[in-house]
C-alpha positions as CSV (number, residue, x, y, z in Angstrom):
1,X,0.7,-10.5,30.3
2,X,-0.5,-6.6,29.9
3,X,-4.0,-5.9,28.3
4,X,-2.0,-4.2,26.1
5,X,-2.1,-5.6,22.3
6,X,-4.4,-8.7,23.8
7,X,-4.8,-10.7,20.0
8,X,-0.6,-10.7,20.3
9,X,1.1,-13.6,21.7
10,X,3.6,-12.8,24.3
11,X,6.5,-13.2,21.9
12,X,9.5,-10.6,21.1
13,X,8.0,-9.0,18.4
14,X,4.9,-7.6,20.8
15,X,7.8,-7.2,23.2
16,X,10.1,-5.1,20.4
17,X,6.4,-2.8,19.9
18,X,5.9,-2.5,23.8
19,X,9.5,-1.4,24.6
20,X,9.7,1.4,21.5
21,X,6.5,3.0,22.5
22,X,7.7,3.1,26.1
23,X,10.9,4.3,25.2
24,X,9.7,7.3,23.1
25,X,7.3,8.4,25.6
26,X,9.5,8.1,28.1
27,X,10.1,11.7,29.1
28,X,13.4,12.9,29.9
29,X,14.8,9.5,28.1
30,X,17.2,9.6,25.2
31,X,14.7,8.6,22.5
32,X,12.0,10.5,23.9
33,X,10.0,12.3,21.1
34,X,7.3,14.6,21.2
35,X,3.2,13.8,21.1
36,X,3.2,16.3,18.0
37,X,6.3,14.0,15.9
38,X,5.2,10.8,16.9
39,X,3.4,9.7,13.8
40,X,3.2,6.3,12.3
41,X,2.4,5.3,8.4
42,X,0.7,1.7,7.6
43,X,0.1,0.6,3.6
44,X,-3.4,-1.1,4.0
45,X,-3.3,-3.7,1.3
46,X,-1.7,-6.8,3.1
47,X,-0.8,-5.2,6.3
48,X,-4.1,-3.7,7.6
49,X,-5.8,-6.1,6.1
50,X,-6.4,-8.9,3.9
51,X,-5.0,-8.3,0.3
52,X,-5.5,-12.0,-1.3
53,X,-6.3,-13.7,-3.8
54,X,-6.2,-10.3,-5.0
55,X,-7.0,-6.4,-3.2
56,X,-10.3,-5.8,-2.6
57,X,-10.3,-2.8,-4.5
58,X,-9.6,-4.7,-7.6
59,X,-13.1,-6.3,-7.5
60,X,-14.8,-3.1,-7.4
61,X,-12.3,-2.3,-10.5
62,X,-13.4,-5.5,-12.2
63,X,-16.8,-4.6,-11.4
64,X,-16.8,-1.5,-13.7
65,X,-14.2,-2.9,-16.4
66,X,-16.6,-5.5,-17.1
67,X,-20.0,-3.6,-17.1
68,X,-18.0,-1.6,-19.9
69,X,-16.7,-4.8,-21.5
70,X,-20.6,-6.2,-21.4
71,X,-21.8,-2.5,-23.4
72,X,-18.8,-2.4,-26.3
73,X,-18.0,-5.5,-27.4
74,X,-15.0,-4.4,-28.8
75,X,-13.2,-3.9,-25.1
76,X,-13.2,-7.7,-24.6
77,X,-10.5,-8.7,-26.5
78,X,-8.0,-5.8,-24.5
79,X,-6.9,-6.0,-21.2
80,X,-7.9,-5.1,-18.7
81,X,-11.4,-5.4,-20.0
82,X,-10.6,-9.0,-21.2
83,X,-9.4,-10.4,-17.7
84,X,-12.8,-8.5,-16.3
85,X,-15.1,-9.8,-18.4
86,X,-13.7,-13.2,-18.5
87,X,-13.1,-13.2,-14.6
88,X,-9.5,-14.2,-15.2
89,X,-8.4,-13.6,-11.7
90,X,-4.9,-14.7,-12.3
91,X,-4.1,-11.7,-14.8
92,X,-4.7,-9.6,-11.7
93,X,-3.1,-10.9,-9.1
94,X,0.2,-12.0,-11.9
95,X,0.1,-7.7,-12.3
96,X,0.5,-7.3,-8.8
97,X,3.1,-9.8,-8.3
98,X,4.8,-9.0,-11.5
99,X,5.4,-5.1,-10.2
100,X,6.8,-6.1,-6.9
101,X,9.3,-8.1,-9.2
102,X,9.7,-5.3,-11.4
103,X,8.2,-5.9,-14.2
104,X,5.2,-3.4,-14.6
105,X,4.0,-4.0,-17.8
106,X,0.5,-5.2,-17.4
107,X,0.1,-2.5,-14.2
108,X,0.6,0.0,-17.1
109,X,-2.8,-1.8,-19.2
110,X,-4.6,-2.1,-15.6
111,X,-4.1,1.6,-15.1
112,X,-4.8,2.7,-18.3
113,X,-8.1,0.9,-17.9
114,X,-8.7,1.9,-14.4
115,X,-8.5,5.8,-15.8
116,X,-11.1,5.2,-18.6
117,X,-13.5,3.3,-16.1
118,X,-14.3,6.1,-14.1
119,X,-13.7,9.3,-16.2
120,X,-16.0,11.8,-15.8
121,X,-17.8,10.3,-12.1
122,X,-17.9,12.8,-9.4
123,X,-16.0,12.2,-6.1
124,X,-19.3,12.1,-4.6
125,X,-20.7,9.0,-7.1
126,X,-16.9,7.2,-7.1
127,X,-17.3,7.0,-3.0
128,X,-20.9,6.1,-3.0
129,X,-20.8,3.1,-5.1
130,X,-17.0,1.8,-3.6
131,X,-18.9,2.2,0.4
132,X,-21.8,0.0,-0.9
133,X,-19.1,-3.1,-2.6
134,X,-17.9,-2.5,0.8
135,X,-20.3,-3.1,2.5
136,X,-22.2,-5.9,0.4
137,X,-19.2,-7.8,-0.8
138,X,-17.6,-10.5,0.6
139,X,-14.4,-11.6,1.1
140,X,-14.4,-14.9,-1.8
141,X,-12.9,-17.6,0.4
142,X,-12.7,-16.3,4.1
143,X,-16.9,-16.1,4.0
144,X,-16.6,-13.1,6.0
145,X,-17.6,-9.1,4.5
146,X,-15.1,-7.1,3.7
147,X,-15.3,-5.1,6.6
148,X,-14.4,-7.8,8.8
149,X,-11.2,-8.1,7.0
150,X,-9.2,-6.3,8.8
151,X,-6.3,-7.6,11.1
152,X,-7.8,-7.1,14.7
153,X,-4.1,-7.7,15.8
154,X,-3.4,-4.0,13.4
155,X,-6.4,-2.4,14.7
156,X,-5.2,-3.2,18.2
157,X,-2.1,-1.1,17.8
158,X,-3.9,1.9,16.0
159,X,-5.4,1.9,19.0
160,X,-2.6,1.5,21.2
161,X,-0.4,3.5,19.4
162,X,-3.2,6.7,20.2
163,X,-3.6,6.3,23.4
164,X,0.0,7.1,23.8
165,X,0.0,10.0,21.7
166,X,0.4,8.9,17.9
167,X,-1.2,9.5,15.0
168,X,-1.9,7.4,12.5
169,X,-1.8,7.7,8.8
170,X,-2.6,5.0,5.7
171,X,-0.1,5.2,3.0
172,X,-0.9,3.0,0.6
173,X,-0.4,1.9,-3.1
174,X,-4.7,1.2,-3.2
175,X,-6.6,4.5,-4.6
176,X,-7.3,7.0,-2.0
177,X,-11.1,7.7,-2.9
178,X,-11.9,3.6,-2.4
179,X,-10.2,4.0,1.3
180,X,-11.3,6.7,2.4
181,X,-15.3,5.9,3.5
182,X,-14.6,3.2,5.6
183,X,-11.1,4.3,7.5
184,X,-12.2,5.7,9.9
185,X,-15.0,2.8,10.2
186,X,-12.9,-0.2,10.0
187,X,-9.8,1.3,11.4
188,X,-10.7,4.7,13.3
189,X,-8.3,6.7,10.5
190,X,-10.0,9.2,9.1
191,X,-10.7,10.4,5.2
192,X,-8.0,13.0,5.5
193,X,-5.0,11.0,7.1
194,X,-5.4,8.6,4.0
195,X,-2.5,9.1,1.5
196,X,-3.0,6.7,-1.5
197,X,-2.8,6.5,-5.5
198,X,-4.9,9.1,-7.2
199,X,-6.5,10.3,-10.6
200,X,-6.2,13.6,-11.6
201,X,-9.2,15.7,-10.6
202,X,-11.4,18.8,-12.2
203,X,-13.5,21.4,-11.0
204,X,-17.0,21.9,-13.1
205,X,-19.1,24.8,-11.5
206,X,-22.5,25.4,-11.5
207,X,-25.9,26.4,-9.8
208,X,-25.3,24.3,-6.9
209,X,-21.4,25.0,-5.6
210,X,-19.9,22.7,-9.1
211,X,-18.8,19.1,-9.1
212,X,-15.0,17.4,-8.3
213,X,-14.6,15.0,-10.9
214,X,-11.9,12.1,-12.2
215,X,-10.2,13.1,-15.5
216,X,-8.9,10.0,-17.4
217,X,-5.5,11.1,-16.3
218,X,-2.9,9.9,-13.6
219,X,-2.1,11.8,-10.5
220,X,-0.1,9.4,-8.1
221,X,0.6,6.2,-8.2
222,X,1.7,5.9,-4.3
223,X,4.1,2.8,-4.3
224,X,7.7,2.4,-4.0
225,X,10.4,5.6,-3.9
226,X,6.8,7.7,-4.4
227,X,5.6,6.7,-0.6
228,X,8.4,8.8,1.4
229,X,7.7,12.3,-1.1
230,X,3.5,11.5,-0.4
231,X,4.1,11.0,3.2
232,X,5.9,14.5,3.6
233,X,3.9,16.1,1.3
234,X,0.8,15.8,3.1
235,X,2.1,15.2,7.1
236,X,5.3,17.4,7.0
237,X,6.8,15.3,9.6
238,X,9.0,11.7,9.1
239,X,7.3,9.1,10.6
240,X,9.3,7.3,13.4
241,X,6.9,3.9,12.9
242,X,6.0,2.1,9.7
243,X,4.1,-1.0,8.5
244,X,4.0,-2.7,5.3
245,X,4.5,-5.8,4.0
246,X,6.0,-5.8,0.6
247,X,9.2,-4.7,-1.6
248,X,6.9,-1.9,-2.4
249,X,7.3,-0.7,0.9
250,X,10.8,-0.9,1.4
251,X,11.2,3.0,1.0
252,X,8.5,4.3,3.5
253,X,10.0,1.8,6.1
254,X,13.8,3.1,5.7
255,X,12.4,6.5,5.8
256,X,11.2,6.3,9.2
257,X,13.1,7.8,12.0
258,X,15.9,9.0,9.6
259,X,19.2,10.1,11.2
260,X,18.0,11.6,14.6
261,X,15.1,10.0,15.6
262,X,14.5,6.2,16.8
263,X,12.3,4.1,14.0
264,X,10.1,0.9,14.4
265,X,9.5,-0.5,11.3
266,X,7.3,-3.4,10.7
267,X,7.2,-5.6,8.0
268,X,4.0,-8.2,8.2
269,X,4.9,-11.9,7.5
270,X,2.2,-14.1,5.0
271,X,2.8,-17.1,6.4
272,X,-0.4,-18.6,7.9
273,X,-2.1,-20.4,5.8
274,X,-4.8,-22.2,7.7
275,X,-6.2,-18.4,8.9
276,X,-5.1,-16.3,6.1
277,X,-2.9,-16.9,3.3
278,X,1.1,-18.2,3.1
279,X,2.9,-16.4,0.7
280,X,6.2,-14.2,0.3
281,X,5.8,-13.4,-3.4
282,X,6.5,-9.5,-4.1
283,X,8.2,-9.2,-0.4
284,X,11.4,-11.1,-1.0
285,X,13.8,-8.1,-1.4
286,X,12.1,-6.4,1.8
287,X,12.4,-9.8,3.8
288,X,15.9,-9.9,3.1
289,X,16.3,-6.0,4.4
290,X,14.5,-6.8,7.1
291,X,16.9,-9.7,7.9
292,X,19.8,-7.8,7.6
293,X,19.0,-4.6,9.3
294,X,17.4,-5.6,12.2
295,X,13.6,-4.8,11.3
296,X,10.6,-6.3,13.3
297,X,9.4,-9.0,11.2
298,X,5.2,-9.5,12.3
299,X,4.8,-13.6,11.8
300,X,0.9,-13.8,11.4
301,X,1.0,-17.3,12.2
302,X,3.6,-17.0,15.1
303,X,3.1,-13.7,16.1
304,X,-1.0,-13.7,16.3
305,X,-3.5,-15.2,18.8
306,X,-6.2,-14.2,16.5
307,X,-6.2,-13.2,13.0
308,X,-9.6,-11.5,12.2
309,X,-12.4,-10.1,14.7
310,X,-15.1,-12.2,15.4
């Protein structure tokens, strides 16, 4: 076996990624494309890495709910604040389920709360205090920080994928801001190829150049049908490879490629429970697209020598 994609096994999904880089890069072939239009779009949350028993950004969320839960006493009878303060675990990860299914009404109270929690920070203060839970946290049950939760097996084909002239871009449900100081760490992406859900921002100047700060308003919530119009709107090109692993994905996958251009599209498999998690909850309706049009299905527990690095 090639060095390339060495925490693969040798099985026909590796095989399916080898053959579609080779063939688009294949001058002269008849799915040859372009460095410049060979870019590739990965969520992050359960597909770059590890997203249970609930995202990591929904710690650092809970973090915050429940300091304001602890000062007004009144918040802790109304969720979100409730499920914070009470470190009801299974009210987040039920919201996250429950929207792959549909049903969004306790994503709408999460939001809501998520906008009041950090109202008013700077950009500067939001990123400092989401790299230092990164970087002091750890993951509950894998014992390992949440740096090391990436998929080595992913971070492999980042880097693969670049040495044959891609570019790769997050596009991902999680909030931009909490990505974006440890990309380009953890994954070599950097702050400005990460497209994610957003709050509105505001400009306040002053003596020393003025302050970006988060109003307690939406921007975009980048899931589902929102994912293709994000990805144009800041790349200006269609992907031609894309990685998720839920049925909020299913858009940004059949968007890549398109009509003229070849597409690999990837949709990562739950099923290894001894070195991750088994589940398929929220990614039914993609696994059954995936099924029926041909996509490369990534089996963690087939598919993987190694899971995590180190």
């Amino acid at each position: 076996m090639s060095d390339e994609l060495r925490s693969w096994h040798d099985t026909a999904t590796r095989a399916a990624i080898l053959d579609f880089v080779a063939r688009v890069t294949t001058e002269g072939g008849p799915d040859y494309v372009p460095p410049a239009e060979r870019i590739a779009v990965y969520d992050n949350d359960g597909t770059l890495w590890c997203e249970k028993p609930m995202p990591i950004e929904l710690g650092f969320i809970l973090m915050r709910l429940a300091e304001m839960a602890e000062e007004d006493e009144s918040l802790r009878d109304k969720q979100p604040w409730q499920a914070a303060y009470e470190k009801d675990y299974g009210w987040l990860g039920e919201t996250i389920t429950k929207h792959y299914h549909g049903d969004d009404d306790n994503l709408k109270l999460l939001m809501g709360g998520l906008l009041q929690a950090f109202a008013g920070q700077s950009v500067e203060h939001y990123s400092s205090a989401a790299d230092a839970f990164l970087r002091a946290g750890k993951h509950p049950t894998l014992g390992r920080s949440f740096h090391e939760c990436g998929y080595l097996p992913m971070i492999e084909l980042l880097r693969y994928l670049e040495a044959n002239g891609f570019t790769n871009y997050i596009a991902s449900g999680g909030d931009r801001d909490f990505m974006r100081p440890v990309t380009e760490e953890i994954y070599g992406i950097p702050s400005e190829r990460v497209i994610g859900s957003s709050n509105a921002l505001s400009y306040t100047d002053d003596d020393h150049g003025g302050t970006v700060s988060y109003e307690a308003a939406g921007d975009f919530f980048d899931d589902g049908p929102v994912k293709p119009v994000r990805i144009w709107s800041r790349i200006g090109k269609r992907p031609i490879i894309a990685a998720g692993n839920s049925n909020g994905d299913i858009p940004m996958l059949r968007y890549a490629g398109g009509k003229d251009r070849p597409a690999l599209r990837l949709l990562l498999l739950h099923d290894d429970e001894e070195r991750e998690f088994a589940y398929t909850a929220g990614a039914e309706t993609s696994l059954e697209l995936a099924e029926k049009h041909d996509w490369t299905v990534v089996s963690i527990k087939n598919d993987w020598a190694e899971v995590f690095a180190g």
